[in-house]
C-alpha positions in Angstrom: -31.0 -1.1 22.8 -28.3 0.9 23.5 -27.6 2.9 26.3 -27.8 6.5 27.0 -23.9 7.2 27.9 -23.0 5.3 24.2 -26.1 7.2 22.3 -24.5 10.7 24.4 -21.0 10.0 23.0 -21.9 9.3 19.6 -24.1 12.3 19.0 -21.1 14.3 20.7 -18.3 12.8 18.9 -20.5 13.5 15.4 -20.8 16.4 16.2 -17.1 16.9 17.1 -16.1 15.7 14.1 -14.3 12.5 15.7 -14.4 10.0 13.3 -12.2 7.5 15.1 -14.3 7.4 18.5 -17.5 7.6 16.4 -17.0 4.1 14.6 -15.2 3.3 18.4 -18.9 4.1 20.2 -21.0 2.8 17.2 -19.1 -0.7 17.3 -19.4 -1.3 20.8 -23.2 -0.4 20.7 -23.0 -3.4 18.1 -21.5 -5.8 20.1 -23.4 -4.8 23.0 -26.4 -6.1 20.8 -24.8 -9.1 20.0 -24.5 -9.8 23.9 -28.5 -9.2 24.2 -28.9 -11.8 21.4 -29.8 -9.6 18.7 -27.2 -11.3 16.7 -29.0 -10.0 13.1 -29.1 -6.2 14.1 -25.5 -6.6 15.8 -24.4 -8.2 12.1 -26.3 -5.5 10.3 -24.7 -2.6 12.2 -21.3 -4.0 11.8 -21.9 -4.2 7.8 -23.2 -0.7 7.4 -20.1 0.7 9.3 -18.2 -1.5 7.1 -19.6 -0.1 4.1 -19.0 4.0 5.4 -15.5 3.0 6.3 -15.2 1.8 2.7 -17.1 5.3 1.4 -15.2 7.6 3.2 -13.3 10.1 1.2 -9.8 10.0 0.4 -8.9 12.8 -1.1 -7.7 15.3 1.4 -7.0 14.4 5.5 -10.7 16.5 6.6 -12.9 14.3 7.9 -10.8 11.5 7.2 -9.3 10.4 10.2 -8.3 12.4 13.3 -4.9 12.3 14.8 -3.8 11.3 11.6 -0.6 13.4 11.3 1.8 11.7 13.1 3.2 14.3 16.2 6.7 14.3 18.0 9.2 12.2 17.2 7.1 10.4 15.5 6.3 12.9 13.1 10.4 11.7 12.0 9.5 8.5 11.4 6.3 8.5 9.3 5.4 10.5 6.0 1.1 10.5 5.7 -0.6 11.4 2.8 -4.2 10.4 1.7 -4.0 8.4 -2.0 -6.8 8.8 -4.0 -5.2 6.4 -6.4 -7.8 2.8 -7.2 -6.6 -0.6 -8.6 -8.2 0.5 -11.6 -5.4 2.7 -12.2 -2.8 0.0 -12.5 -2.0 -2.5 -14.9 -1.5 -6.0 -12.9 -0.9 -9.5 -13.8 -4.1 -11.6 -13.2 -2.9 -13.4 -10.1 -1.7 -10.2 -8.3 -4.7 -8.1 -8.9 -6.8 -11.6 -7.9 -4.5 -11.4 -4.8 -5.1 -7.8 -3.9 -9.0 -7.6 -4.5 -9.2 -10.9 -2.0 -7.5 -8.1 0.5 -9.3 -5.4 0.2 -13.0 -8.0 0.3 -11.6 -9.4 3.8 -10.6 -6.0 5.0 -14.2 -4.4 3.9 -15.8 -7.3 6.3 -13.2 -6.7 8.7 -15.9 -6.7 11.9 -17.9 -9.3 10.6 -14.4 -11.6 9.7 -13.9 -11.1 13.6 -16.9 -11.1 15.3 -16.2 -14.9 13.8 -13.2 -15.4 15.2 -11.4 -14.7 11.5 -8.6 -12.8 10.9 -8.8 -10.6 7.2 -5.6 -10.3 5.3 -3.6 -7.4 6.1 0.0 -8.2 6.5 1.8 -8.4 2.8 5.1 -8.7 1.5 5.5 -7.3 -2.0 8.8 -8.3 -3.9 9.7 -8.1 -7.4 12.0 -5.6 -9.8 12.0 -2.2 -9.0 9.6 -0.3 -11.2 6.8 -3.1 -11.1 4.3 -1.7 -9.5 4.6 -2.1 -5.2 4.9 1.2 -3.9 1.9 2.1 -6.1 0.2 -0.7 -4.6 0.3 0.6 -0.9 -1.1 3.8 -2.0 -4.0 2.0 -4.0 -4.9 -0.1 -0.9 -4.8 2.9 0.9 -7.1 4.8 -1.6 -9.4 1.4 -2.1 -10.0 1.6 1.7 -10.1 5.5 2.3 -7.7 5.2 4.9 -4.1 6.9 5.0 -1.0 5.8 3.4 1.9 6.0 6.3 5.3 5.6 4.8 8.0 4.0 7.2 11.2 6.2 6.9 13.6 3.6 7.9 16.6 6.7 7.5 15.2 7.7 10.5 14.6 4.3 12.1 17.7 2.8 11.8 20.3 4.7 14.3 24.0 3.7 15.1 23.0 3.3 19.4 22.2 0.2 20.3 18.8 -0.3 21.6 17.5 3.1 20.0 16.1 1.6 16.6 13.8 -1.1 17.9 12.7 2.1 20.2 12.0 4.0 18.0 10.1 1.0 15.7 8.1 0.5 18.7 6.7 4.0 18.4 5.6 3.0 14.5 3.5 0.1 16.1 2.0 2.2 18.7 1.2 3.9 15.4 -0.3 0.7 13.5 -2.2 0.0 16.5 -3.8 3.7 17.2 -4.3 4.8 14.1 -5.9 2.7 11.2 -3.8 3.2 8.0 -1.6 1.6 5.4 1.9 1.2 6.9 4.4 0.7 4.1 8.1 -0.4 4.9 10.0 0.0 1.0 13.0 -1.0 0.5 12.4 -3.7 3.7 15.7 -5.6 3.0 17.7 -2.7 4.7 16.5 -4.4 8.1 15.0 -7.4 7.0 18.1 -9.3 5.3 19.2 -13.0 6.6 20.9 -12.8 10.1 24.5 -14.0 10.0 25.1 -12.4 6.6 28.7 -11.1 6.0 27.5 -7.5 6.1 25.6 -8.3 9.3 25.3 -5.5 12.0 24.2 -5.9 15.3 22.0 -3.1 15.2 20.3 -4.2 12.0 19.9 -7.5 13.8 18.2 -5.9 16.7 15.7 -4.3 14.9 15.2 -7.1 12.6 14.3 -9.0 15.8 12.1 -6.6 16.9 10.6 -6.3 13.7 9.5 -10.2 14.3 8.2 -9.9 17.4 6.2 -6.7 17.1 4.8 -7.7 13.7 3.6 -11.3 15.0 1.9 -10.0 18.2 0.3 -6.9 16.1 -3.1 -7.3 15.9 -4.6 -4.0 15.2 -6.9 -2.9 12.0 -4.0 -1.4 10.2 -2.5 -3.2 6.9 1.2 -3.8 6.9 3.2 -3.3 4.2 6.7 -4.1 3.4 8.3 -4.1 -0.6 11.6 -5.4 -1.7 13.5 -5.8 -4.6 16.0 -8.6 -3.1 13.4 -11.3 -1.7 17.0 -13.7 -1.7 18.4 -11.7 0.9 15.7 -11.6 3.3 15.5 -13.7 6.6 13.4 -17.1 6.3 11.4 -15.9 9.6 9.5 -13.1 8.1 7.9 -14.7 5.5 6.1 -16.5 8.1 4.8 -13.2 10.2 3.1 -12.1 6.6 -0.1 -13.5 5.7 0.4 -13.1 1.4 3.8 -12.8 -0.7 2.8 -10.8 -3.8 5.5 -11.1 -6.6 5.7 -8.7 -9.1 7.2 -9.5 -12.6 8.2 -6.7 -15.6 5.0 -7.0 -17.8 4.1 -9.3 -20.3 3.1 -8.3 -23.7 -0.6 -7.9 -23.0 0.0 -5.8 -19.7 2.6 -3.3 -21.9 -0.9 -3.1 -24.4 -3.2 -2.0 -21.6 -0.2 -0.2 -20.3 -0.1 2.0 -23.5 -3.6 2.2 -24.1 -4.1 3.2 -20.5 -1.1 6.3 -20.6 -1.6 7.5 -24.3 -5.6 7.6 -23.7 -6.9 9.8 -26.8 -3.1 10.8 -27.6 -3.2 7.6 -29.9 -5.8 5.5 -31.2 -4.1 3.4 -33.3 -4.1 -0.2 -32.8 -1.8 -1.2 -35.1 0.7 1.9 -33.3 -0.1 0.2 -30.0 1.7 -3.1 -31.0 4.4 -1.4 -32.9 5.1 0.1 -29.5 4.4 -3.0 -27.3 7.5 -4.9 -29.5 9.8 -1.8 -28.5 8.3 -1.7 -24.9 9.3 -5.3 -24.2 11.4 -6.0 -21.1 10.7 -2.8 -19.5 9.5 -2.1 -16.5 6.0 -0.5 -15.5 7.5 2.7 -14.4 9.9 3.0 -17.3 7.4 2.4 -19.9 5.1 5.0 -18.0 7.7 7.9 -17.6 8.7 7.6 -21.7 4.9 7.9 -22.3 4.5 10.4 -20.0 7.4 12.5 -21.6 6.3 11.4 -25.0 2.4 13.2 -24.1 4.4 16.4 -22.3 6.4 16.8 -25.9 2.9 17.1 -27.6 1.1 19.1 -25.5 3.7 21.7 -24.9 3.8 21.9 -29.2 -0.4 21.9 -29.0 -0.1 18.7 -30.8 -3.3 17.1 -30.5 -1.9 13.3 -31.0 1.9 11.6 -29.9 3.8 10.7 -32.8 4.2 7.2 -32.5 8.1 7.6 -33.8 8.5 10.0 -30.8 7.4 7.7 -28.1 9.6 4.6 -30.0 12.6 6.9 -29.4 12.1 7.5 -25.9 11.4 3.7 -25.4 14.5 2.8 -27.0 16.6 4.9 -25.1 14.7 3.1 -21.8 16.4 -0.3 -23.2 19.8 1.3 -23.9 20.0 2.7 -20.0 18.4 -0.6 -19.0 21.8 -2.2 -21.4 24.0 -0.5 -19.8 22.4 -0.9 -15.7 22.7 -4.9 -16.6 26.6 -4.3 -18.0 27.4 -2.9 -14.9 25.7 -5.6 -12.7 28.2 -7.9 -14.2 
């Protein structure tokens, strides 16, 4: 049985409202059974503070996690918030949703992954087309596992003196490893693109180094994040330091169905509407689908219209595809 020091501290960090130190106190009083060969009990703990971890609220930082909000300098380099946003609240192609439940099942038997000498998923590299779908993702893992959502501000990271950028990265994995949260690096090609490039800087190359080094010998509870919109351009090294490559594709025709159906709700009803507007929605993007919706539904509410015309929402598509036109001239 446990001891009384461990049973003293986790009363008093209960009752202190230390969340961290409690699930600290409570996991070593599990593998301390483990060690008196009460290997079912020790398994049983471990899966019931798996289970809370996976209950706790996400909605607001109380009793979420302490020490949360990053402090110092620190508090440059990270953005926190707490997502309450679920996969359910995404429309995904079959393989990446099948990719991203298979995370969040290893992570929800983290201990019992490593009390067998397992390692759960948690590093992923998202790329795709902007507007698919990975920023939302991070917050969705974050929501999915009740833990916060710590956005990397590489503005801040990245610095002109040399030496001060991988500092300063240090300080985010001291983060990753205090703190158990989401860490998401968007837009990861600004210090993740192929060393020896014509634009190469040394600084860039610095970090990117550092970036490898810290990232392979992480081994906290924390997941990793990174998104990008220029896979080509990365470095061949880091796709080795992430344990899943997620790709991200505009949607297909049945995803831009579930898409509408999921944003219009009980603004339109119509089947028949729906695939009138899947033909006009087709080539689109996630996000630019969902903001001409979303503009679409504002238009009828603010004229207490109690259904979306289906001409208005066409419109609004169409002129999507026209700015999309005119992006893809301008490529070229």
């Amino acid at each position: 049985m446990a001891n009384g020091d461990q049973l003293k501290a986790l009363f008093r960090s209960y009752a202190e409202g230390d969340e961290r130190h409690f699930y600290s106190v409570a996991m070593q009083m599990a593998a301390h059974e483990a060690k008196q060969g009460h290997g079912k009990l020790a398994e049983e703990l471990r899966d019931l503070l798996d289970a809370a971890k996976s209950r706790r609220p996400s909605g607001s930082p109380e009793g979420a996690i302490p020490l949360a909000r990053p402090k110092g300098e620190l508090a440059s380099l990270l953005t926190v918030s707490y997502p309450s946003r679920r996969l359910s609240d995404m429309v995904l192609a079959p393989p990446v949703l099948a990719g991203l439940q298979r995370v969040l099942k290893e992570q929800r038997h983290l201990s019992k992954l490593r009390s067998h000498g397992l390692h759960p998923r948690r590093k992923l590299l998202l790329v795709g087309p902007s507007g698919t779908g990975k920023t939302m993702t991070a917050a969705a893992l974050a929501g999915e596992l009740g833990i916060p959502l710590f956005v990397v501000r590489l503005d801040a990271l990245i610095t002109k003196f040399m030496g001060e950028s991988a500092a300063k990265l240090r300080q985010v994995f001291d983060a990753v490893a205090s703190t158990r949260g989401v860490y998401f690096f968007d837009e990861f090609d600004a210090i993740g693109s192929q060393r020896g490039m014509a634009n190469d800087v040394g600084e860039i190359r610095r970090i990117l180094n550092s970036f490898l080094l810290m990232i392979e010998q992480d081994e906290s509870s924390s997941v990793i994040v990174a998104a990008t919109n220029h896979v080509d351009i990365l470095d061949d090294a880091l796709f080795r330091r992430f344990d899943d490559l997620v790709e991200y594709h505009v949607p297909s025709a049945d995803e831009i169905r579930a898409l509408l159906r999921m944003r219009l709700g009980s603004y339109l009803k119509s089947t028949k509407a729906i695939s009138a507007l899947t033909t006009e929605a087709v080539g689109l993007s996630h996000a630019e689908i969902t903001r001409a919706v979303s503009d679409a539904v504002k238009e009828a509410v603010m004229h207490d219209q109690v259904s979306v015309p289906i001409d208005d929402v066409k419109v609004l598509l169409q002129q999507r595809q026209a700015v999309r036109r005119r992006t893809s001239v301008a490529k070229v």
